[in-house]
PQR file with spaces between the fields and no chain letter, atoms N, CA, C, O and H, PARSE charges and radii, in Angstrom:
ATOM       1  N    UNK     1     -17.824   49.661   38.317 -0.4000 1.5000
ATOM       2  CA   UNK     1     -16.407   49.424   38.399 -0.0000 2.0000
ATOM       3  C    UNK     1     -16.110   48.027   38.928  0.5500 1.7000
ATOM       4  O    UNK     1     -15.048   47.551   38.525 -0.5500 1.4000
ATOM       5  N    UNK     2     -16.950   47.162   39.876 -0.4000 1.5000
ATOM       6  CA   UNK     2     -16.493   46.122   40.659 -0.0000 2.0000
ATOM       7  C    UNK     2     -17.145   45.329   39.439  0.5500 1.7000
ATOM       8  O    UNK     2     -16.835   44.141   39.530 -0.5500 1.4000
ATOM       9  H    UNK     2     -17.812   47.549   40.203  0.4000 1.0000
ATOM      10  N    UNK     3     -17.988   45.604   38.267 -0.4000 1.5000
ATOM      11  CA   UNK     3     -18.113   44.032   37.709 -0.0000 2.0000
ATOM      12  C    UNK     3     -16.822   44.228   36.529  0.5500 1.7000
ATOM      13  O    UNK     3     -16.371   43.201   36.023 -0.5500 1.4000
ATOM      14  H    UNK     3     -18.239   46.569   38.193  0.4000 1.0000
ATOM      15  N    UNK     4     -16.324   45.413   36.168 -0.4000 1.5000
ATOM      16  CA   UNK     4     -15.059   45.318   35.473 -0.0000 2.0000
ATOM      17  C    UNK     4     -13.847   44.889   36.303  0.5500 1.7000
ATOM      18  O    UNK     4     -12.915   44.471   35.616 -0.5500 1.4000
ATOM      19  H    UNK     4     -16.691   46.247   36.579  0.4000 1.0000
ATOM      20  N    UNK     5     -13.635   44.899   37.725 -0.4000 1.5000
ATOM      21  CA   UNK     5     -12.799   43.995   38.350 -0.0000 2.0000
ATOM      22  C    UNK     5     -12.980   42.741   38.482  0.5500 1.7000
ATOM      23  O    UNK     5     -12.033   41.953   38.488 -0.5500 1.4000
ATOM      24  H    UNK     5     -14.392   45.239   38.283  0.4000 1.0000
ATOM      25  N    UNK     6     -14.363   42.335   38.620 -0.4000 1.5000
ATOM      26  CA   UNK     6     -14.370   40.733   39.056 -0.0000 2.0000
ATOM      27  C    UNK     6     -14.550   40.040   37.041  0.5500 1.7000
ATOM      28  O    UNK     6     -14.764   38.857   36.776 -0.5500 1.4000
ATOM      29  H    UNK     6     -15.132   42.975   38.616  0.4000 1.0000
ATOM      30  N    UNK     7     -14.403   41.039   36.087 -0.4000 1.5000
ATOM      31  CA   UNK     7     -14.432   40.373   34.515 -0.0000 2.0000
ATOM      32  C    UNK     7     -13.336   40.560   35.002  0.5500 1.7000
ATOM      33  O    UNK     7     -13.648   40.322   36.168 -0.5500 1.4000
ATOM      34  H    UNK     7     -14.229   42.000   36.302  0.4000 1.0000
ATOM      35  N    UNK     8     -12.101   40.841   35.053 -0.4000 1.5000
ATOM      36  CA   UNK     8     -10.605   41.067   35.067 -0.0000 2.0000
ATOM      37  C    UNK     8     -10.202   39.748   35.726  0.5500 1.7000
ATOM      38  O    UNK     8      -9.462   38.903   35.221 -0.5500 1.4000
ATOM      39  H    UNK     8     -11.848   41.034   34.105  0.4000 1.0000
ATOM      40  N    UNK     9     -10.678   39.699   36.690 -0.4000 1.5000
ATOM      41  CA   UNK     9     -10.219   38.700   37.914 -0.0000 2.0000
ATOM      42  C    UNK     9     -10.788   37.127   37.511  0.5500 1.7000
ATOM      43  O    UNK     9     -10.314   36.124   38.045 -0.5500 1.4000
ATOM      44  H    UNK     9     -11.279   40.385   37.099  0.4000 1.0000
ATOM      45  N    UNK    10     -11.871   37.080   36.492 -0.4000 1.5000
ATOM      46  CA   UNK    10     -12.301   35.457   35.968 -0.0000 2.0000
ATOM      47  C    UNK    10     -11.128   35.406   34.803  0.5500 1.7000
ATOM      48  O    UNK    10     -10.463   34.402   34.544 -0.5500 1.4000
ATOM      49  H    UNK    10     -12.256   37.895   36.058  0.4000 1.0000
ATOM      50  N    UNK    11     -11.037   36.389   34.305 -0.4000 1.5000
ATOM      51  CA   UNK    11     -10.359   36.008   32.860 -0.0000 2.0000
ATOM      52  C    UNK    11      -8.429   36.013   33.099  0.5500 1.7000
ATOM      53  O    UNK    11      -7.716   35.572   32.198 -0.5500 1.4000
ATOM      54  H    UNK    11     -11.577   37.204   34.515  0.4000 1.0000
ATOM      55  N    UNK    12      -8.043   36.366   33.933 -0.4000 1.5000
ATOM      56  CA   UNK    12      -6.724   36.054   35.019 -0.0000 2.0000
ATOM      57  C    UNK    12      -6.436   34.693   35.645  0.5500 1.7000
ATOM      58  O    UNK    12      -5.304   34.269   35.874 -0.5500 1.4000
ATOM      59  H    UNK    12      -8.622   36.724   34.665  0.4000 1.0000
ATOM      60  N    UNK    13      -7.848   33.903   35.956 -0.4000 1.5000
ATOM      61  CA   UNK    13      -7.549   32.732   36.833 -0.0000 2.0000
ATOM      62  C    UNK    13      -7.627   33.214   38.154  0.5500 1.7000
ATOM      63  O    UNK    13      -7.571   32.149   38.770 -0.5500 1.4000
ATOM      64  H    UNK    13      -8.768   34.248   35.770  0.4000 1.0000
ATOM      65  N    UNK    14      -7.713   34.035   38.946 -0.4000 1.5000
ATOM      66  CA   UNK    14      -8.112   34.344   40.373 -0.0000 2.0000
ATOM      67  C    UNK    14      -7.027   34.165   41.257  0.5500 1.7000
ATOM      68  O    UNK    14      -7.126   34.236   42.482 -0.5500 1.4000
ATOM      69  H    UNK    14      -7.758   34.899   38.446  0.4000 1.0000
ATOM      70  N    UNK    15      -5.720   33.872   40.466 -0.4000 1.5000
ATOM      71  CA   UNK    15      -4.859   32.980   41.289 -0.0000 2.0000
ATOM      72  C    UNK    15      -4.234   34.212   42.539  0.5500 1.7000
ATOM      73  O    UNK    15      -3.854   33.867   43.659 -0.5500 1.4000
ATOM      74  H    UNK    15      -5.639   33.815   39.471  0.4000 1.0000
ATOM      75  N    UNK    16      -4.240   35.589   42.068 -0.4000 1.5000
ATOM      76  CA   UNK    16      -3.545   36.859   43.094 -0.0000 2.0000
ATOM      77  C    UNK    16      -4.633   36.428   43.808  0.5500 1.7000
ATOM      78  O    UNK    16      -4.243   35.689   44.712 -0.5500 1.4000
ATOM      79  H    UNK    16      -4.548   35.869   41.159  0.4000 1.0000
ATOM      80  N    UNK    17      -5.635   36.540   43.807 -0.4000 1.5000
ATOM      81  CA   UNK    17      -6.965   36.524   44.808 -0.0000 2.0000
ATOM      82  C    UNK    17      -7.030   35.541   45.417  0.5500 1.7000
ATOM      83  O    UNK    17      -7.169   35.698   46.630 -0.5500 1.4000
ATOM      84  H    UNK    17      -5.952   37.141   43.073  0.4000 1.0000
ATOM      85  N    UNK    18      -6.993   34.733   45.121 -0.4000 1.5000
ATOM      86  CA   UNK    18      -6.637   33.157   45.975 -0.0000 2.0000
ATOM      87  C    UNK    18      -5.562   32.851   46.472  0.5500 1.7000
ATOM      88  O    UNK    18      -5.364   31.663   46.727 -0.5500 1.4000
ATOM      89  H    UNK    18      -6.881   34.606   44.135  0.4000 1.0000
ATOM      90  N    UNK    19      -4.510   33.876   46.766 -0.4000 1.5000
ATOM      91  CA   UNK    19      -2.955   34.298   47.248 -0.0000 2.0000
ATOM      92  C    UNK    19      -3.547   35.023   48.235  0.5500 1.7000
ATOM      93  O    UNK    19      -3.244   34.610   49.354 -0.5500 1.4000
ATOM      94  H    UNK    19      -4.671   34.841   46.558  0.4000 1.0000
ATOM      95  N    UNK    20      -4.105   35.730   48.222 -0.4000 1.5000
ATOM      96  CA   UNK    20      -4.408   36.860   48.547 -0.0000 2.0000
ATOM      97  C    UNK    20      -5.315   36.627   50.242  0.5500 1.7000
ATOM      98  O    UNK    20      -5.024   37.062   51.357 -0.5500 1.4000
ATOM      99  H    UNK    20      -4.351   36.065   47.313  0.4000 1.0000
ATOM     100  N    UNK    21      -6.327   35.869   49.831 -0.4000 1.5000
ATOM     101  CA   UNK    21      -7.199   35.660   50.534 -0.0000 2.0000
ATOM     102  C    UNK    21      -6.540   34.115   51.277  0.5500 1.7000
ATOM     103  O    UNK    21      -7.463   33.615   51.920 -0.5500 1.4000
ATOM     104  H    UNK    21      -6.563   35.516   48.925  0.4000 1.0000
ATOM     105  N    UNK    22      -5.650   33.507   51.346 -0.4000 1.5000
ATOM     106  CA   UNK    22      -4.741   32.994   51.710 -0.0000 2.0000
ATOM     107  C    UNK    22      -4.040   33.140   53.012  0.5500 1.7000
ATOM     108  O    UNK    22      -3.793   32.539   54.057 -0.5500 1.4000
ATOM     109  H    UNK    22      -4.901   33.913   50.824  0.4000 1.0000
ATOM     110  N    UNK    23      -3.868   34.160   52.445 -0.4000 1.5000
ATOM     111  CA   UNK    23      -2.216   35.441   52.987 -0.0000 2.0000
ATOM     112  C    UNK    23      -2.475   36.076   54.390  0.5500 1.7000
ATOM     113  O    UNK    23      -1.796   36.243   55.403 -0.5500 1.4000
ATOM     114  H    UNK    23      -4.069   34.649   51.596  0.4000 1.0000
ATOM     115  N    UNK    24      -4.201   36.458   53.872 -0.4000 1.5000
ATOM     116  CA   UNK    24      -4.954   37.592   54.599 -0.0000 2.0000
ATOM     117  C    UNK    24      -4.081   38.977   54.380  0.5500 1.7000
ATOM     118  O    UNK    24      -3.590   39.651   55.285 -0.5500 1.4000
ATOM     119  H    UNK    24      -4.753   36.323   53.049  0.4000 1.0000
ATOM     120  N    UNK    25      -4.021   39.192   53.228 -0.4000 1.5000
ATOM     121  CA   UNK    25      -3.240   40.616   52.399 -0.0000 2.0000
ATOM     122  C    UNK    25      -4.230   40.654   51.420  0.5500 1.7000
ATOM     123  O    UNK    25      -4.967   39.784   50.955 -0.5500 1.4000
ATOM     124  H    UNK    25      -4.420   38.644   52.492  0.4000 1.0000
ATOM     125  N    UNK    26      -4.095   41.823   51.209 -0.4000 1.5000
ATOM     126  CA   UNK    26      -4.824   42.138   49.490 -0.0000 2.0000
ATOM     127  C    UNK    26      -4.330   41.773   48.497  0.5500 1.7000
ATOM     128  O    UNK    26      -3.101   41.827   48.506 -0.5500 1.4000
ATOM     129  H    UNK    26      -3.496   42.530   51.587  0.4000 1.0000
ATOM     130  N    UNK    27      -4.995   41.243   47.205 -0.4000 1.5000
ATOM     131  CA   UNK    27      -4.970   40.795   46.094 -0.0000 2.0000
ATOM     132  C    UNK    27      -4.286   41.988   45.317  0.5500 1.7000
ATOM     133  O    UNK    27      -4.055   41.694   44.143 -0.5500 1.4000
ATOM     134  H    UNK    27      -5.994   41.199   47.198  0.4000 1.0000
ATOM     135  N    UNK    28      -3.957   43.087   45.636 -0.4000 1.5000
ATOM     136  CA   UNK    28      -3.451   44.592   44.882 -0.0000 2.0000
ATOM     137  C    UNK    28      -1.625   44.103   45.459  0.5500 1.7000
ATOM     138  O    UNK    28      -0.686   43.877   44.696 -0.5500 1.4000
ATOM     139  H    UNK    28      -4.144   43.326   46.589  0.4000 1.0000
ATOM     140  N    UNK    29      -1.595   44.065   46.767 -0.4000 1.5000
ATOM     141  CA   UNK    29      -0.240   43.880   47.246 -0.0000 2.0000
ATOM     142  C    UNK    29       0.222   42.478   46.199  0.5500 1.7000
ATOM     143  O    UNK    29       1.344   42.676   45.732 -0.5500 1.4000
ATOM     144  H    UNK    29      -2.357   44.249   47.387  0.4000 1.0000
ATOM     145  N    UNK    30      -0.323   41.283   45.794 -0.4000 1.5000
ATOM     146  CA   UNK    30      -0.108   40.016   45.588 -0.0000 2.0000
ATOM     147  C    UNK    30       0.377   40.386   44.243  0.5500 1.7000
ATOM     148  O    UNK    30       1.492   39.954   43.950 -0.5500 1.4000
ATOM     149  H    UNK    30      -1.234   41.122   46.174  0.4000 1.0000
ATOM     150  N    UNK    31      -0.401   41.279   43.155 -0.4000 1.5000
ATOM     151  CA   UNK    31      -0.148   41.488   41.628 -0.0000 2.0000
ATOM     152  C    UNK    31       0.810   42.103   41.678  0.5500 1.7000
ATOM     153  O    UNK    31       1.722   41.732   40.940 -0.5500 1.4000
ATOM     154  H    UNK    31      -1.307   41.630   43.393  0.4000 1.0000
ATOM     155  N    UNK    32       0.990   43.052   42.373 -0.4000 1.5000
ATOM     156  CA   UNK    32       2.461   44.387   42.619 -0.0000 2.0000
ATOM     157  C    UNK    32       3.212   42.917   42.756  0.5500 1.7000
ATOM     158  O    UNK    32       3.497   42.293   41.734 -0.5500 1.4000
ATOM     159  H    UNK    32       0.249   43.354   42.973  0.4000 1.0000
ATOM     160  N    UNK    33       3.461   42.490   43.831 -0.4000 1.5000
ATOM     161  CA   UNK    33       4.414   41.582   44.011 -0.0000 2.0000
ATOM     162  C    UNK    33       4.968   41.206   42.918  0.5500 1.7000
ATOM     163  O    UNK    33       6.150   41.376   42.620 -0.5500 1.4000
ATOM     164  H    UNK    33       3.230   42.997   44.661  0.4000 1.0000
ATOM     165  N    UNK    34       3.823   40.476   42.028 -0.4000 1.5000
ATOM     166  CA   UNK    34       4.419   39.202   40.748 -0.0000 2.0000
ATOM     167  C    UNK    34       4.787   40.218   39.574  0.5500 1.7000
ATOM     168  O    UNK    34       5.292   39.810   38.528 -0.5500 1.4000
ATOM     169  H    UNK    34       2.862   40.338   42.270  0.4000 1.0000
ATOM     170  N    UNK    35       4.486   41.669   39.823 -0.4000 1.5000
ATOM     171  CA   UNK    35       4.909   42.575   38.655 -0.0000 2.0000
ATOM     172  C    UNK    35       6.045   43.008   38.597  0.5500 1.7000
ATOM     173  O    UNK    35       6.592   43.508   37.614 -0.5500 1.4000
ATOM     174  H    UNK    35       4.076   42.001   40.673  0.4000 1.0000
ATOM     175  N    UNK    36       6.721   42.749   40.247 -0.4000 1.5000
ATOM     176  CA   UNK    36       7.931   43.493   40.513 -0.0000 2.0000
ATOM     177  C    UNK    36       8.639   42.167   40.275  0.5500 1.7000
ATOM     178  O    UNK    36       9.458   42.173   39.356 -0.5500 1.4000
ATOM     179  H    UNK    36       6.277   42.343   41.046  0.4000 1.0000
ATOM     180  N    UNK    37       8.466   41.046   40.935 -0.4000 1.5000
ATOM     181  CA   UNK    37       9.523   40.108   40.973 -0.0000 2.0000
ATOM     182  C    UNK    37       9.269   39.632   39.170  0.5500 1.7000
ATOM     183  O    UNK    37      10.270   39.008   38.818 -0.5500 1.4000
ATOM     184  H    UNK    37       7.800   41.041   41.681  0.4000 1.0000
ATOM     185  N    UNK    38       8.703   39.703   38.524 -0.4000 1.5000
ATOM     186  CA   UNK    38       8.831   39.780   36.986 -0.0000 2.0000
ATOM     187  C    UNK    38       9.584   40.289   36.342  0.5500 1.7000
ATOM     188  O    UNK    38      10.016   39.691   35.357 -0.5500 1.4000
ATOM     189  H    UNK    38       7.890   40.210   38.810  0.4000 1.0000
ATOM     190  N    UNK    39      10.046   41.645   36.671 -0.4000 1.5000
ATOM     191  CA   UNK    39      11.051   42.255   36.760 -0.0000 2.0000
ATOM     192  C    UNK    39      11.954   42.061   36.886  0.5500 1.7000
ATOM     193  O    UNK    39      12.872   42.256   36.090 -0.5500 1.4000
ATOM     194  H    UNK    39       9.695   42.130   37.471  0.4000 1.0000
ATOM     195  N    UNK    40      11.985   41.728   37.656 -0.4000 1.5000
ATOM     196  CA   UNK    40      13.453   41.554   38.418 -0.0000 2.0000
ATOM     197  C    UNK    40      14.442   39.805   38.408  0.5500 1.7000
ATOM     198  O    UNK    40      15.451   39.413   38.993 -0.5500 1.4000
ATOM     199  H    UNK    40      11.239   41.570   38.302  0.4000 1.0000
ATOM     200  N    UNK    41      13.538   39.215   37.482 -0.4000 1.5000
ATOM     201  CA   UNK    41      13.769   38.184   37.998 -0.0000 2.0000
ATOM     202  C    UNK    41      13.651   37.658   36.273  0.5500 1.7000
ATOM     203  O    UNK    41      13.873   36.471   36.036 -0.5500 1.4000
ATOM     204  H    UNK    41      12.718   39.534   37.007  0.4000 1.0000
ATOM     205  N    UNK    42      13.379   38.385   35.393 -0.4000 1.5000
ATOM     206  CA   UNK    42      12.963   38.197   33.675 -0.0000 2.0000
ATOM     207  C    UNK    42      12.073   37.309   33.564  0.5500 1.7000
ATOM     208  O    UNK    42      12.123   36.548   32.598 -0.5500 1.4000
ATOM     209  H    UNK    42      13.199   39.349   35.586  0.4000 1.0000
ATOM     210  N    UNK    43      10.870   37.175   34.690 -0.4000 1.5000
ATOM     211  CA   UNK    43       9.666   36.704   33.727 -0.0000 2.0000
ATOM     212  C    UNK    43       9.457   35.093   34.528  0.5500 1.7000
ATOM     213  O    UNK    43       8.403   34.483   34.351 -0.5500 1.4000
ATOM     214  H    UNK    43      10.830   37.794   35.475  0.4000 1.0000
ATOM     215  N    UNK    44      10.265   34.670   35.165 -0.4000 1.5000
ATOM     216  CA   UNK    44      10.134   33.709   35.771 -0.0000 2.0000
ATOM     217  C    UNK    44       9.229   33.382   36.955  0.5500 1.7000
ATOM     218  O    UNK    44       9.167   32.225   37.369 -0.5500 1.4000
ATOM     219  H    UNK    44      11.121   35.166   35.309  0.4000 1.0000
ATOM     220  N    UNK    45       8.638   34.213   37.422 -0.4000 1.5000
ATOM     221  CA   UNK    45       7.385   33.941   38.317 -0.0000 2.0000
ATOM     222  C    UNK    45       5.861   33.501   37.431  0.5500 1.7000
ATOM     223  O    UNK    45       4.935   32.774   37.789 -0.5500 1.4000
ATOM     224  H    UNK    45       8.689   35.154   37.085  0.4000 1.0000
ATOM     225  N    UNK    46       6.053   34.211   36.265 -0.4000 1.5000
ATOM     226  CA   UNK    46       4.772   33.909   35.030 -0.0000 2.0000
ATOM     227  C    UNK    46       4.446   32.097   35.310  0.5500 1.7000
ATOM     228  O    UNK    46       3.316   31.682   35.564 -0.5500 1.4000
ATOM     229  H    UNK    46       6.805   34.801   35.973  0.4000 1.0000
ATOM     230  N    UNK    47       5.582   31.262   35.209 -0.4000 1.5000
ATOM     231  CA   UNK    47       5.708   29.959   35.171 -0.0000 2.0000
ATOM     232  C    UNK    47       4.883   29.277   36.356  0.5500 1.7000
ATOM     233  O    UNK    47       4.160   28.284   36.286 -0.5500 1.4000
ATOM     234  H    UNK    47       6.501   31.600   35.003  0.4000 1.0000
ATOM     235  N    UNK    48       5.171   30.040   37.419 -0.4000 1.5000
ATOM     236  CA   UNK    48       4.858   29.724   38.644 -0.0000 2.0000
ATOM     237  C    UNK    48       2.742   30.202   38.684  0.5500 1.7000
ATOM     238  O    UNK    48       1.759   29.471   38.809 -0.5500 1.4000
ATOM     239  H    UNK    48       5.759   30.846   37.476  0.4000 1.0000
ATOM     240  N    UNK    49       2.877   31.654   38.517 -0.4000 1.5000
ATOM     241  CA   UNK    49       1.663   32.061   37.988 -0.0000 2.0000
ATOM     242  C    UNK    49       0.689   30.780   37.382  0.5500 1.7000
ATOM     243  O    UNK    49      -0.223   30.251   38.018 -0.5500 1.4000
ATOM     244  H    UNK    49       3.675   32.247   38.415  0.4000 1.0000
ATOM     245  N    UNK    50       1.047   30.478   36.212 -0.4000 1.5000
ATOM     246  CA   UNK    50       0.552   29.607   35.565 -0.0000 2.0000
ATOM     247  C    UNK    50       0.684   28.265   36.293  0.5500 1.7000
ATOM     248  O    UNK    50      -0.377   27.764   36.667 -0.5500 1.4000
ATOM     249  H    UNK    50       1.787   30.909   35.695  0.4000 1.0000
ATOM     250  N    UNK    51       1.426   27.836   36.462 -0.4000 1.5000
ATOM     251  CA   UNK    51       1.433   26.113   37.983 -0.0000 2.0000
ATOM     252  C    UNK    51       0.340   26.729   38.443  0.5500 1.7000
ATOM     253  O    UNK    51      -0.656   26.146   38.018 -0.5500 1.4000
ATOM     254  H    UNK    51       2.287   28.243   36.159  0.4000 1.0000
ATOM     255  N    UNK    52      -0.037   28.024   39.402 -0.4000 1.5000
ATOM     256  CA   UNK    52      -1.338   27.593   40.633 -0.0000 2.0000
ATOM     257  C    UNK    52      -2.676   28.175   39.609  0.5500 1.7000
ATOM     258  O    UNK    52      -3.820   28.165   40.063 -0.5500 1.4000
ATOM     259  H    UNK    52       0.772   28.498   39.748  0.4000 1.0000
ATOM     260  N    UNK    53      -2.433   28.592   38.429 -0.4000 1.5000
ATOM     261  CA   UNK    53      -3.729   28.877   37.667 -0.0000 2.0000
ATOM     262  C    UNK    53      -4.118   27.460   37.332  0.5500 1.7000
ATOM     263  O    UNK    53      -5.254   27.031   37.532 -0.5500 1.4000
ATOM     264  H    UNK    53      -1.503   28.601   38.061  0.4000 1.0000
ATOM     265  N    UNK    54      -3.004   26.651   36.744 -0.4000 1.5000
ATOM     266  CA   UNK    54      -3.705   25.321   36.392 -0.0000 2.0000
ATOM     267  C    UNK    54      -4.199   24.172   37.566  0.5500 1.7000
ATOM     268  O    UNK    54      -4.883   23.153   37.463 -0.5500 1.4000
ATOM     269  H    UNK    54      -2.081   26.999   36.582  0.4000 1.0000
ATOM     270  N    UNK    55      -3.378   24.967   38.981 -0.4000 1.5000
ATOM     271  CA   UNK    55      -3.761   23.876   39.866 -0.0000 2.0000
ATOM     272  C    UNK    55      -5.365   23.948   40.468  0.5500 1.7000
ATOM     273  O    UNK    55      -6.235   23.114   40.720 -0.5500 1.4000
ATOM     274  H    UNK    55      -2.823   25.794   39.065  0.4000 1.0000
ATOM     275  N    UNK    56      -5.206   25.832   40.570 -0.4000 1.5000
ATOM     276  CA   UNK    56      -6.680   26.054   41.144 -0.0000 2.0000
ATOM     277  C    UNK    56      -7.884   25.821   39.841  0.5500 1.7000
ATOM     278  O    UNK    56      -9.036   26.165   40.105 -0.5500 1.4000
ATOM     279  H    UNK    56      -4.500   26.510   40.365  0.4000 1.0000
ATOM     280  N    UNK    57      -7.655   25.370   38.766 -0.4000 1.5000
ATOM     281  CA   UNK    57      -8.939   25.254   37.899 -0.0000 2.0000
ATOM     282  C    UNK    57      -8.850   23.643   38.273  0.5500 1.7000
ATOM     283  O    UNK    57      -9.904   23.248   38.774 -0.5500 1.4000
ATOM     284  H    UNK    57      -6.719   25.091   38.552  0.4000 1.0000
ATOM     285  N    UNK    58      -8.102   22.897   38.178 -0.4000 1.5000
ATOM     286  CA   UNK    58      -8.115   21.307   38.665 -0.0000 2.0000
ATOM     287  C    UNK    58      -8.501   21.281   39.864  0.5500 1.7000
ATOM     288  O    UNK    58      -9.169   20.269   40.078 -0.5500 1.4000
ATOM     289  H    UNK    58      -7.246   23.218   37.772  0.4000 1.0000
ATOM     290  N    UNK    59      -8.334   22.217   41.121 -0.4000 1.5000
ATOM     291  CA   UNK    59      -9.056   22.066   42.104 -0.0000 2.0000
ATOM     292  C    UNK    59     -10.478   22.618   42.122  0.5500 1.7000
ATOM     293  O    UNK    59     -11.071   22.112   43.075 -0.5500 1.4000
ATOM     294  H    UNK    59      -7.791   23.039   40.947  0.4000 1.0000
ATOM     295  N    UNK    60     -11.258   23.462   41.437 -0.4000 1.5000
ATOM     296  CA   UNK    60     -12.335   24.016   41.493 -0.0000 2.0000
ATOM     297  C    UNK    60     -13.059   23.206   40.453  0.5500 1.7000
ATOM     298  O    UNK    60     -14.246   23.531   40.414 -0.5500 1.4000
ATOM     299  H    UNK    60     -10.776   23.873   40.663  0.4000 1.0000
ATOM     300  N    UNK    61     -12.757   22.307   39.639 -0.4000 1.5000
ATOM     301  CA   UNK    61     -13.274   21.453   38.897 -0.0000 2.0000
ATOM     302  C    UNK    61     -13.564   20.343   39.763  0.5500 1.7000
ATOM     303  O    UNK    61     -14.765   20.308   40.029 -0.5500 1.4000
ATOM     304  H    UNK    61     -11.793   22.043   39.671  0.4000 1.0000
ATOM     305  N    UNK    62     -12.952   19.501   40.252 -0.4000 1.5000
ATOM     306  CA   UNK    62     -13.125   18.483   40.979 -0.0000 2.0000
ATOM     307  C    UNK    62     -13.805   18.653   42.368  0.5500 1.7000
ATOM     308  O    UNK    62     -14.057   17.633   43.011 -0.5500 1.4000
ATOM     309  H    UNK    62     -11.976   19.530   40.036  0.4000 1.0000
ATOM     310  N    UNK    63     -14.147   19.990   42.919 -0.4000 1.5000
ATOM     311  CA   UNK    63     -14.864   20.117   44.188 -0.0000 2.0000
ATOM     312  C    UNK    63     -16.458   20.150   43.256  0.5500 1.7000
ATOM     313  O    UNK    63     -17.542   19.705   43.632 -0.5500 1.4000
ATOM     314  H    UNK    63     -13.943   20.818   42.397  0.4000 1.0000
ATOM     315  N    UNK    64     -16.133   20.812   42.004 -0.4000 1.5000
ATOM     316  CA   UNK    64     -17.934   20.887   41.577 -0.0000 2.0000
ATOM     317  C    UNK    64     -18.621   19.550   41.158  0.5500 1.7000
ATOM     318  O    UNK    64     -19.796   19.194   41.249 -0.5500 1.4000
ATOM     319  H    UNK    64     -15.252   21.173   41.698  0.4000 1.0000
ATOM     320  N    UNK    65     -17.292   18.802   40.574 -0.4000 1.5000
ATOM     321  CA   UNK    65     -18.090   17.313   40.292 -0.0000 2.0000
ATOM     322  C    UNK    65     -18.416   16.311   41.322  0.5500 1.7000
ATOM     323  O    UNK    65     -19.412   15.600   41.191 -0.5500 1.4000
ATOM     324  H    UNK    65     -16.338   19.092   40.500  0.4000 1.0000
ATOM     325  N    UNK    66     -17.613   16.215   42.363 -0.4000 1.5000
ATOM     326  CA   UNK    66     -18.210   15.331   43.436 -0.0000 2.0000
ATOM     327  C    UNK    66     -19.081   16.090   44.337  0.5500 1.7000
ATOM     328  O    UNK    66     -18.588   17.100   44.840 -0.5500 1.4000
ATOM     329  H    UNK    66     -16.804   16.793   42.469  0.4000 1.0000
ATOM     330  N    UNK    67     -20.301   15.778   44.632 -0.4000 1.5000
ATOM     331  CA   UNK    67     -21.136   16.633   45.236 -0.0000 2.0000
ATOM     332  C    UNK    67     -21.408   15.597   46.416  0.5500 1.7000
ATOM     333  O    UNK    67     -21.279   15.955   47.587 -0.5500 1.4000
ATOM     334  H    UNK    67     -20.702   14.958   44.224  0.4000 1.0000
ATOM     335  N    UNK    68     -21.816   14.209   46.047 -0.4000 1.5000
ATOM     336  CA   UNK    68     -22.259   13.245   46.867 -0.0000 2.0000
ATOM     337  C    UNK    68     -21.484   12.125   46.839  0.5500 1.7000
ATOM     338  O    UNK    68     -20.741   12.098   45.858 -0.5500 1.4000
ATOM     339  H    UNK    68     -21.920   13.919   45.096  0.4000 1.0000
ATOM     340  N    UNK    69     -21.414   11.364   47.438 -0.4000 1.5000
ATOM     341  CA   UNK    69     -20.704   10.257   47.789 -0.0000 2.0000
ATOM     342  C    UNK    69     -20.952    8.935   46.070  0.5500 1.7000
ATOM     343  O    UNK    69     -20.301    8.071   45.483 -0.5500 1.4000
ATOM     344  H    UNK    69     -22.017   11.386   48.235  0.4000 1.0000
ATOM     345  N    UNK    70     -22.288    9.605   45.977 -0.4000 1.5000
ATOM     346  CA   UNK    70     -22.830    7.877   44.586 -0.0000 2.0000
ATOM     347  C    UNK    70     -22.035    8.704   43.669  0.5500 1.7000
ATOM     348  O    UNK    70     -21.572    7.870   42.891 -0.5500 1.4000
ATOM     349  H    UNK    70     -22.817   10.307   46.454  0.4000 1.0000
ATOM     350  N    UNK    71     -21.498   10.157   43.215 -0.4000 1.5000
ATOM     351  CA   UNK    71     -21.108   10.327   42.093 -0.0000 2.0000
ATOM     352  C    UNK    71     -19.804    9.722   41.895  0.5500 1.7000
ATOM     353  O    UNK    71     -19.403    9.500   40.753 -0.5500 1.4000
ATOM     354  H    UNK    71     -21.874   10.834   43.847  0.4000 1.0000
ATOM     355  N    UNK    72     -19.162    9.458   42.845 -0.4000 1.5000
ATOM     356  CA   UNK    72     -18.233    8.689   42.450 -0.0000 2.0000
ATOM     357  C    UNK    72     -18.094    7.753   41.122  0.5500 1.7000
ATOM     358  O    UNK    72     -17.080    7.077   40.947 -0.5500 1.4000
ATOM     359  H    UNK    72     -19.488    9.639   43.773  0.4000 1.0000
């Protein structure tokens, strides 16, 4: 069951989980959240969703390429 959550959670962007672990709340409270205010709000948190999916792959990209100071 946990490698069908963590396939769920790569192919999402990680971004509830990286809210989550943030927060120090669970990643279950973080998705409820963006499901309800989706709701309620017609879809306008998706936008936001997507801002920290693209920010955290630009940040997890750029921590793997500089490793040492010469790669610069």
């Amino acid at each position: 069951m946990s490698l069908v959550k963590y396939a769920i959670e790569k192919s999402f962007f990680g971004v509830c989980t990286q809210l989550g672990e943030a927060m120090n709340i669970s990643a279950k409270s973080v998705r409820l959240s963006f499901v309800y205010a989706s709701f309620f709000t017609l879809g306008s948190p998706i936008i936001f969703y997507l801002v920290a999916a693209f920010w955290l792959n630009v940040k997890k990209y750029s921590q793997e390429r500089r490793t040492r100071i010469w790669d610069l």
